[in-house]
C-alpha positions in Angstrom: 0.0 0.0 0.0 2.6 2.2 1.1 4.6 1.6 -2.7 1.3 2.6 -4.3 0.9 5.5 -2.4 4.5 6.5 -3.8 4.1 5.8 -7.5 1.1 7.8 -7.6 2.8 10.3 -5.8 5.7 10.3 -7.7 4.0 10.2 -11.1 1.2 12.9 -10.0 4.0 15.3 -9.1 6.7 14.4 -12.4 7.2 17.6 -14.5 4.9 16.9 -17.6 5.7 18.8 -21.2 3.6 20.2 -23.9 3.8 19.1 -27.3 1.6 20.4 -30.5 0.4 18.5 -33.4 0.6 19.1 -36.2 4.1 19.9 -34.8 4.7 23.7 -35.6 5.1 26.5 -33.5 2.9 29.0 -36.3 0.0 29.2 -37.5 -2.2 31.1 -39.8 -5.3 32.5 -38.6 -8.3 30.0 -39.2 -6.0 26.8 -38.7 -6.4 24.3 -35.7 -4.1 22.8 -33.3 -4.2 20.6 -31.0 -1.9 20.9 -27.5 -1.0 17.8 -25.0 -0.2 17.3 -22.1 2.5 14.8 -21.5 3.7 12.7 -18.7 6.7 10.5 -18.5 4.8 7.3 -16.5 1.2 6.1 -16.5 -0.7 8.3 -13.9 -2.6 6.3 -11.7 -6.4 6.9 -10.9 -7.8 10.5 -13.3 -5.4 13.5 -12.6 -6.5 17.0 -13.0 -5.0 18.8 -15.8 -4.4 22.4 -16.3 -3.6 24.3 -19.0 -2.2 27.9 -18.8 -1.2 30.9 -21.5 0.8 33.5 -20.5 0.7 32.4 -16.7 -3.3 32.2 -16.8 -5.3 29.5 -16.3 -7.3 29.1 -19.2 -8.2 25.7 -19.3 -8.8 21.9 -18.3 -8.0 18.3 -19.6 -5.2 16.6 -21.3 -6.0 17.9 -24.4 -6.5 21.3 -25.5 -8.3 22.0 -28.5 -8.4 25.8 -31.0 -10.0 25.4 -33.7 -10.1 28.5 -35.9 -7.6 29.8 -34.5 -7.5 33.9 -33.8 -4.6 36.3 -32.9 -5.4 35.9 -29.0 -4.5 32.0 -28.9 -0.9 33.1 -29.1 1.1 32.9 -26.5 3.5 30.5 -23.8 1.6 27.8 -23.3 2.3 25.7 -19.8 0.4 22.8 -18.5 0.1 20.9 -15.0 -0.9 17.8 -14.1 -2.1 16.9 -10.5 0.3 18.4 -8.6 3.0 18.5 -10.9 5.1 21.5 -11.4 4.1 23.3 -14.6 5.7 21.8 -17.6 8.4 24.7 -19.5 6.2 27.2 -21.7 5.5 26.5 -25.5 5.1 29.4 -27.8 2.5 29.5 -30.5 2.1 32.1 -32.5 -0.9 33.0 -35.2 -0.1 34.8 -38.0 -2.0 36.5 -40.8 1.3 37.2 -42.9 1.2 36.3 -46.5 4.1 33.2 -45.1 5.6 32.0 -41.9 8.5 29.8 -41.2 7.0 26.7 -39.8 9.3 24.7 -37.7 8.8 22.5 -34.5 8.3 24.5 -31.3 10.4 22.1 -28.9 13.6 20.7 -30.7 16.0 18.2 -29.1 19.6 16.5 -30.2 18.5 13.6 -32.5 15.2 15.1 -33.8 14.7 14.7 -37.1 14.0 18.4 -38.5 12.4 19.8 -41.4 11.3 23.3 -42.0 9.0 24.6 -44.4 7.9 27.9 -46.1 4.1 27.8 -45.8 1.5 29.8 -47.4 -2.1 29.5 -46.9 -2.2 32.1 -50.0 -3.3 31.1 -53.7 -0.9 31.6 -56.5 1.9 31.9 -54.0 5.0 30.5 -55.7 5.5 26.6 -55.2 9.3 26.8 -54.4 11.2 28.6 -51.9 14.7 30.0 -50.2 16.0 28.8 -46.9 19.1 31.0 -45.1 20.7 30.3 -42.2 22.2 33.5 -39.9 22.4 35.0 -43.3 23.7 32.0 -45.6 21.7 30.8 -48.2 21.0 27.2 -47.7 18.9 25.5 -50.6 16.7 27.8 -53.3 14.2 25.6 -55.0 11.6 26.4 -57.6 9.2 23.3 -56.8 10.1 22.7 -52.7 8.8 24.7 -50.3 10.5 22.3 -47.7 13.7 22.2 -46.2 15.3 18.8 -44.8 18.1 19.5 -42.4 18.4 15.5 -40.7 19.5 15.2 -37.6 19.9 18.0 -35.4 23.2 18.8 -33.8 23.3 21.7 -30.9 25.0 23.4 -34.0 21.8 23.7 -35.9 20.7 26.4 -33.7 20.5 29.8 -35.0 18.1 32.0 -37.0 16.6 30.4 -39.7 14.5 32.8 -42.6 12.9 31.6 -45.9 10.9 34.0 -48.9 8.3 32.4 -50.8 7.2 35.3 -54.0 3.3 36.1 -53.9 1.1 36.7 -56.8 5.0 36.5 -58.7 5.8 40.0 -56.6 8.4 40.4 -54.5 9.3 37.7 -52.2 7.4 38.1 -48.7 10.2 36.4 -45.6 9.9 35.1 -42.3 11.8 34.6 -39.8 12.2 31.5 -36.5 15.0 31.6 -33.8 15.8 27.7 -33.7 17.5 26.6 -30.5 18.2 22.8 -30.4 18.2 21.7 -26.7 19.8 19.0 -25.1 19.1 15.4 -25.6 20.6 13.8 -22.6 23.3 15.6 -20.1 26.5 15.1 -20.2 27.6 11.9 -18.3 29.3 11.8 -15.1 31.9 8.9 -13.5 31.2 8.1 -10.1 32.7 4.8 -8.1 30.6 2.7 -5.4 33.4 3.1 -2.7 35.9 5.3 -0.9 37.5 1.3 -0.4 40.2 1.4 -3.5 42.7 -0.7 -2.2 44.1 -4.2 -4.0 41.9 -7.0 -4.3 38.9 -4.9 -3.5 35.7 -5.1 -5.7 34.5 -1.3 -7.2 32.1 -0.5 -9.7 32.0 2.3 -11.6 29.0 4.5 -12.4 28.2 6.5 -15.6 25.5 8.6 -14.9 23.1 11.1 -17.3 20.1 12.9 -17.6 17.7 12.2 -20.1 14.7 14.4 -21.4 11.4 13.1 -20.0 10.4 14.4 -23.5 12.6 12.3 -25.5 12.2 9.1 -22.7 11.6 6.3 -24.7 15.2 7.2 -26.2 17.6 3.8 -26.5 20.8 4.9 -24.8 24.0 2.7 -24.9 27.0 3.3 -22.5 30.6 2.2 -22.9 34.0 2.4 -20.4 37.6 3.3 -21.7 41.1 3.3 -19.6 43.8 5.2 -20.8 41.9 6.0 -23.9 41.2 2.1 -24.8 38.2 0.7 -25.0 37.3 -1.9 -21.9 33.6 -3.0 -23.5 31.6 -2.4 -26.3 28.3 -0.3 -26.0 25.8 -1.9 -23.4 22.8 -1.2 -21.8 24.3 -1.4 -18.4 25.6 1.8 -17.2 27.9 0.4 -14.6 31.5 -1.3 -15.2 32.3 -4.2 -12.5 35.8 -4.6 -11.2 36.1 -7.6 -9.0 39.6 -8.2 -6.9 40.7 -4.9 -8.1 44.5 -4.9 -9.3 47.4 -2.4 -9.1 47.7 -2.2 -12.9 43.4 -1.2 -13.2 45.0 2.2 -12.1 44.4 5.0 -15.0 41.8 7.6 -16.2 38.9 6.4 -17.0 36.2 8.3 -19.2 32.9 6.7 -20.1 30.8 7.5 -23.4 26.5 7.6 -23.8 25.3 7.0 -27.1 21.7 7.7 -28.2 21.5 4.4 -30.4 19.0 5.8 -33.2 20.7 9.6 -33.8 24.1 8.6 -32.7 24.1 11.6 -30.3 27.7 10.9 -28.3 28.6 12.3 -25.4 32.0 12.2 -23.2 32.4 12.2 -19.7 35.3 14.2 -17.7 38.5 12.1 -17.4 38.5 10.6 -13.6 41.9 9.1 -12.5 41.3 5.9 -10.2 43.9 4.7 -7.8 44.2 1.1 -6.8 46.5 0.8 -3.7 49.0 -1.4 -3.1 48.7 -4.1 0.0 52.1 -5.3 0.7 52.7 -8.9 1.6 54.6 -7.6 5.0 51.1 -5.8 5.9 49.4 -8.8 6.9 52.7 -10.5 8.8 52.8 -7.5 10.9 49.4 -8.0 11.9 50.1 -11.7 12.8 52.9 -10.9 14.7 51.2 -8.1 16.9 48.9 -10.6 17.5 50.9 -13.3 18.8 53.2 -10.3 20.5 49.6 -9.7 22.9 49.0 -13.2 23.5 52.8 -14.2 25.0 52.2 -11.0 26.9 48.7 -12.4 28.1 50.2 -15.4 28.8 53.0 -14.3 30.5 51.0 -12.0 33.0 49.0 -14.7 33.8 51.7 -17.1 34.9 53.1 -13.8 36.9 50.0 -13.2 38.5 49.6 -17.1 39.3 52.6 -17.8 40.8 52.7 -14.3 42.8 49.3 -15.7 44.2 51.1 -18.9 44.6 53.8 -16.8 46.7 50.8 -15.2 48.8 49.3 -18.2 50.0 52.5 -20.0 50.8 53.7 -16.9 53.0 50.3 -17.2 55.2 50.9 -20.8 55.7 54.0 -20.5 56.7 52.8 -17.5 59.3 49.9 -19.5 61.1 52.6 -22.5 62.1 
């Protein structure tokens, strides 16, 4: 009872996230959209959900539904669920410009990411040009889309396209693209203070991954001295049983997202396996046997002093 009371707890009070679909973070006026709330685990029993814009509550349920959408449903949208911290704001934005720079409103290392030029405008040109912080990156007659794979923290920047209207000038817009982290940057840790020969450590390579991105297949992987000491695993821990003076080095681990290939290094952390010399443990033995002659020896004293004692008296009464 007291594990149930836990989970629900813990799953109530998990930081949920937004996400939009169709996923875009513009819209033109008239267009629908439809706003989730996301959790990382199953909630148990019905959850209240809020939904917030611009720090006001506005609404309830998982979902959250415009239709027709006007100028006043943009804005940062947060939810809650139970009593969860609100989730990290979302912007939407609805536009009546002749074209907007669609893009997703939350991207993360490993996304797959595609832009596009849209235009909700008839006789608007069917091709388009895509810059990047001022560099023109792909100018197409018949493609209104732009395919940039994989995204790298390096994709971030601002991002504009021009589509021509009615065959006039070209009308541009304009999105600020900031590719957030996929996982954090792993961390080495070992089990015990306890590094001495013949001891058994294990080594910990610890990361943070998005509750967004959670389903993510992550693989880890040890190196000493810059060599490899496994291949990829799932496990994130490396086992060292009767640790030996020459497992001393710097050790780094490495977290892979298996899909994207996202790879990420740990800091370099220099273990030290201690020495136990042989003459260590004789010492002990013979400190040992040192306190039991002396034991024994005190008792024989003390004996034949007593022995000395009684003698004396007997001889004192005849």
């Amino acid at each position: 009872m007291i594990a149930l009371v836990m989970l629900l707890f813990v799953c109530v009070t998990a930081t949920p996230w937004v996400s939009f679909q169709p996923d875009v973070g513009k819209i033109f006026f008239g267009e629908s959209i439809t706003l989730t709330c996301n959790v990382a685990s199953p909630v148990q029993g019905t959850p209240t959900y809020s939904w917030y814009r611009d720090n006001k509550r506005i609404s309830s349920g998982q979902r959250l539904f415009i239709n027709a959408a006007l100028g006043a449903n943009s804005g940062n949208y947060q939810c809650q669920a139970g009593t969860s911290e609100r989730s990290d704001a979302v912007k939407l934005k609805v536009t009546e410009s002749y074209v907007t720079l669609q893009a997703p409103p939350t991207i993360y290392e490993g996304d797959s990411l595609i832009l596009r030029c849209h235009s909700a405008v008839f006789g608007a040109s069917s091709g388009a040009v895509f810059y990047k912080d001022g560099t023109t990156l792909k100018s197409s007659t018949s493609d209104s889309a732009l395919s940039l794979g994989t995204a790298y923290r390096n994709a971030s920047g601002t991002y504009r396209c021009s589509r021509n209207i009615f065959n006039d000038r070209p009308v541009i817009d304009e999105a600020l693209i900031s590719v957030k982290e996929l996982f954090s940057k792993p961390q080495l840790q070992v089990s015990s203070n306890e590094t001495r020969e013949g001891a058994n450590l294990t080594i910990t390579c610890s990361t943070t991954l998005t509750p967004a991105r959670g389903s993510t297949d992550l693989r880890f992987g040890f190196s000493k001295d810059g060599r490899s000491t496994q291949e990829l695993l799932l496990s994130n821990k490396l086992h060292i049983r009767g640790a030996q003076v020459n497992q001393s080095g710097y050790y780094t681990c490495e977290v892979e997202a298996v899909a994207s290939r996202i790879k990420k290094m740990s800091n370099t952390l220099y273990i030290q396996i201690q020495e136990v010399k042989q003459n260590e443990g004789r010492v002990l033995v013979d400190y040992t046997l040192q306190n039991l002659i002396r034991l024994i020896v005190s008792v024989c004293l003390s004996v034949l002093c007593l022995c000395f004692v009684i003698n004396h008296l007997k001889k004192g009464k005849t």
